[in-house]
C-alpha positions in Angstrom: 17.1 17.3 -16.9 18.3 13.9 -16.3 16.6 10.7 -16.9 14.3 9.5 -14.1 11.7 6.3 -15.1 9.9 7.2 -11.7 8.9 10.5 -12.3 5.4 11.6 -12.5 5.4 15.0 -14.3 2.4 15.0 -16.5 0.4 12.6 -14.6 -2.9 13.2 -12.3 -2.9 10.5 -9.9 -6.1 9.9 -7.5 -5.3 9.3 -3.8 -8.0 7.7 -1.4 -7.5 8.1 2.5 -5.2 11.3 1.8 -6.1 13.3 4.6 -4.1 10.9 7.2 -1.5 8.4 7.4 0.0 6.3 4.3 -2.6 8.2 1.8 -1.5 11.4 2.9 2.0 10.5 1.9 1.7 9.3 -1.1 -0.4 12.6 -1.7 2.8 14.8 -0.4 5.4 12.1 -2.5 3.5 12.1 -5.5 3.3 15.8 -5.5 6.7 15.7 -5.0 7.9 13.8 -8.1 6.1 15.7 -10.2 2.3 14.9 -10.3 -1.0 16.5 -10.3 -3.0 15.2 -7.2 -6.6 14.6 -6.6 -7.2 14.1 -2.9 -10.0 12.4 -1.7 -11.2 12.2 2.1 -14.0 12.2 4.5 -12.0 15.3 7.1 -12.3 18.4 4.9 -9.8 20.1 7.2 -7.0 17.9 7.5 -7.7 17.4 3.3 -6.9 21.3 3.5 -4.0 20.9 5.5 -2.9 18.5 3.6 -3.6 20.6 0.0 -1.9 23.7 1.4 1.5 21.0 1.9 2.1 19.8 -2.0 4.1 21.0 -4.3 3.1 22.5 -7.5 0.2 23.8 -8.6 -3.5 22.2 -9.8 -4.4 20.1 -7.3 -8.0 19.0 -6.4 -9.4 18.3 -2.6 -12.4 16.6 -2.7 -14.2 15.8 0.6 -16.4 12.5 0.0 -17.3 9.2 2.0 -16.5 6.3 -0.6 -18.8 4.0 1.1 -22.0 6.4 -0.6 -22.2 4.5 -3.5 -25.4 6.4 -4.8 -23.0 9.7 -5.4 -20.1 7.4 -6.3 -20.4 8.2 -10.0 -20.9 11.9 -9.8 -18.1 12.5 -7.6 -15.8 10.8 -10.5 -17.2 12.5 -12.9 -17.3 15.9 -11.3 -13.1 14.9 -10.7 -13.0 14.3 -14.0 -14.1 17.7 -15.6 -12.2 19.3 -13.3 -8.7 17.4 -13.6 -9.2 16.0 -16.7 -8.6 11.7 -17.3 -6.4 10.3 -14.6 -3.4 8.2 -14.6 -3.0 6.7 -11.5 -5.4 6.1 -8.7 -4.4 4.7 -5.1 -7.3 3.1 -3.5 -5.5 3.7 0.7 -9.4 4.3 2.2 -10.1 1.5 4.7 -10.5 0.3 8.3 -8.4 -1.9 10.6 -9.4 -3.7 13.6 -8.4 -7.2 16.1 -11.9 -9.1 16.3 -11.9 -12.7 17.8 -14.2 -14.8 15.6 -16.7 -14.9 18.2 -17.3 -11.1 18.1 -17.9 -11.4 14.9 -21.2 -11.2 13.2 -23.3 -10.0 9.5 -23.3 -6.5 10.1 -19.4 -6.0 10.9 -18.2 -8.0 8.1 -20.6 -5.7 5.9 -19.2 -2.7 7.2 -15.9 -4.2 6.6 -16.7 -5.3 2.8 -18.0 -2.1 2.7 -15.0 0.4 3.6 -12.1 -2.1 2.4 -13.6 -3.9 -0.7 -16.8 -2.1 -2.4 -15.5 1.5 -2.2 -12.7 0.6 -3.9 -14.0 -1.3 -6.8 -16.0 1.0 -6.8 -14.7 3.7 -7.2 -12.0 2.1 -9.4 -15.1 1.2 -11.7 -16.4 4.5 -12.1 -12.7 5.2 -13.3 -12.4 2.4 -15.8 -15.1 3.8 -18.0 -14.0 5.0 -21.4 -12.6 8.6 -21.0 -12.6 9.0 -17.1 -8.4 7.6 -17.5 -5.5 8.6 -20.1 -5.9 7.2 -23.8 -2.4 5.5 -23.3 -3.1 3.6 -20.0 -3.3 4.3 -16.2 -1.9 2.4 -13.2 -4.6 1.4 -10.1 -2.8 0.4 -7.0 -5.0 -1.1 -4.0 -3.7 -1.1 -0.8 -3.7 -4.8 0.9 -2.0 -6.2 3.8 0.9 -8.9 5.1 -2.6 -9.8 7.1 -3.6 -11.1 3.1 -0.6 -13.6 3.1 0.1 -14.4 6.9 -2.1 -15.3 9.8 -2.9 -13.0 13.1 -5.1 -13.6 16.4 -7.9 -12.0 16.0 -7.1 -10.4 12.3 -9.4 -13.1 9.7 -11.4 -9.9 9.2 -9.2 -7.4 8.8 -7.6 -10.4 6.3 -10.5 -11.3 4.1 -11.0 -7.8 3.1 -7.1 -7.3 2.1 -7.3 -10.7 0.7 -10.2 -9.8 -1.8 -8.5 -6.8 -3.0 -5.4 -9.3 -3.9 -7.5 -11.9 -5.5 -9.5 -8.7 -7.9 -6.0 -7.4 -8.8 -5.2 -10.6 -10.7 -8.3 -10.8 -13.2 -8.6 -6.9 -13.0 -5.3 -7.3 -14.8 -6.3 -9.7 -17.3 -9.6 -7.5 -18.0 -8.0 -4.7 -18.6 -4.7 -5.4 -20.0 -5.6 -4.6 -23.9 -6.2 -0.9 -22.8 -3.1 -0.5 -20.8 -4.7 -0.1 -17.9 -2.7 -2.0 -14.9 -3.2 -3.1 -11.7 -0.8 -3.9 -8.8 -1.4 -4.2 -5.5 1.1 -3.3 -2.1 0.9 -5.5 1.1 2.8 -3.6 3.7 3.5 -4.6 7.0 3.4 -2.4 10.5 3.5 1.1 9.4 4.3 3.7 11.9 1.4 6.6 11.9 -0.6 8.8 13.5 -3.4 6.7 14.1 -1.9 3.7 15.1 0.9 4.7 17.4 -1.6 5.9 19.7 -2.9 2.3 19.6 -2.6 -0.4 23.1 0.1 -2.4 21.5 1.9 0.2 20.5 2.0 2.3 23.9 2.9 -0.6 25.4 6.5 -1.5 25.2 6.4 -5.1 25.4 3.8 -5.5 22.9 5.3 -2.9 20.5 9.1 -5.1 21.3 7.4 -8.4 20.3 5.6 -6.5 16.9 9.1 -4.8 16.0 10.6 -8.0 16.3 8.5 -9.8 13.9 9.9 -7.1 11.2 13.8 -8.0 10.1 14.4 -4.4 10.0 11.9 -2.4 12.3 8.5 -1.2 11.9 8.2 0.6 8.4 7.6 4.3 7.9 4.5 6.0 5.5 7.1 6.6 3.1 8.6 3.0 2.7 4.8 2.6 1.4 4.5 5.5 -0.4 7.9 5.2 -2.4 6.0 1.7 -3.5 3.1 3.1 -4.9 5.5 5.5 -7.1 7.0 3.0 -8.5 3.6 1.3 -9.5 2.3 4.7 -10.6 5.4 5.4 -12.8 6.4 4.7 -16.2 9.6 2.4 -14.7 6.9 -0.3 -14.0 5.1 -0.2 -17.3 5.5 -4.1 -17.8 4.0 -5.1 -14.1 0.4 -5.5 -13.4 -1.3 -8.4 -11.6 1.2 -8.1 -8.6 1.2 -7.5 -5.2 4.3 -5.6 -4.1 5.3 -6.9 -0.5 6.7 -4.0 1.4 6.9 -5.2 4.8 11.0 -5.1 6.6 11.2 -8.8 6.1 7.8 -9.7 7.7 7.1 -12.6 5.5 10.9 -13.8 5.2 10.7 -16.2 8.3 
């Protein structure tokens, strides 16, 4: 077999968000090079679907909502015993919206923190304790935005979650640095799926011409993201952590 530095044969990778759009691929693509995948999801049937899609064998469904904290730490270790310490986990889970500031009040930003920042600290807590990953490292990858780095009407929501998640990467890295354990995060820009091209702006062809047009080359497909996460996951990146990976057709180039 030839040499490949992105393969992930051997590894159990957690996936968030895997019963739809970019965590669903990243499910199928990292089943694909190689790993064992835990999927983790609040719509037991499309999780199902999803399962009955991978490659390989040993993979785990589990059907949870992140944001119950109280059963957080059971669900990782119930993942645990049955998939043994993990390598890689991909925190995709979260919410979008477009909320004008003067919409805004206490209760959606909570539900925001809630979905786009707790769970996944979280989560990725529970993970970090001693045993729940591989004695010889693991690789966490969040999921943050172009929305992090760039400003949008109606988006400083949506932005201070992804934001968050960039600033944690950084001193996550630091922290856990002396036991290998590396985090990166991936800002992509307008991804093509499901859920969102059934969206107003995206039905609508002027607004979806002026979007398209902000990207150098085109909207972006679940893979362009998923092929990212890979990377991160693999052992070619072994000397990154502390980055976000900007993956957005030339978004932020202007």
């Amino acid at each position: 077999m030839s040499f490949n530095p992105f393969s992930l044969e051997g590894k159990t990778i957690v996936v968030t968000g895997a019963s739809s759009g970019i965590g669903q691929q990243c499910v199928i693509d990292c089943s694909k090079m190689g790993a064992k995948v835990v999927l983790i999801g609040r719509n037991e049937q499309r999780l199902s679907e999803t399962l009955s899609s991978l490659e390989g064998e040993g993979h785990l469904s589990v059907t949870f909502d992140l944001t119950n904290f109280d059963d957080l730490k059971g669900c990782v270790k119930s993942i645990v015993e049955k998939a043994g310490p993990i390598d890689g986990l991909v925190n995709c889970a979260g919410i979008s919206t477009t909320l004008p500031l003067k919409l805004m009040n206490a209760e959606k930003m909570d539900e925001f923190f809630h979905s786009n920042v707790f769970s996944s600290i979280e989560l990725t807590r529970h993970f970090c304790q001693m045993g729940k990953v591989n004695k010889s490292g693991a690789s966490i990858v969040f999921l943050s935005s172009i929305m992090a780095l760039a400003g949008e009407n109606g988006k400083s929501l949506y932005s201070m979650t992804k934001g968050a998640l960039l600033s944690a990467v950084r001193s996550l890295a630091c922290e856990f640095a002396r036991r290998n354990i590396r985090f990166n995060a991936v800002s992509p820009g307008a991804i093509l799926t499901p859920i969102n091209q059934d969206l107003p702006h995206m039905k609508n062809p002027e607004a979806r011409a002026a979007l398209e047009s902000k990207h150098l080359l085109g909207l972006g497909k679940t893979t362009d993201i998923s092929n990212a996460c890979i990377y991160l996951l693999s052992d070619a990146s072994r000397w990154v952590t502390g980055q976000n990976l900007v993956v957005d057709g030339g978004y932020t180039a202007r």
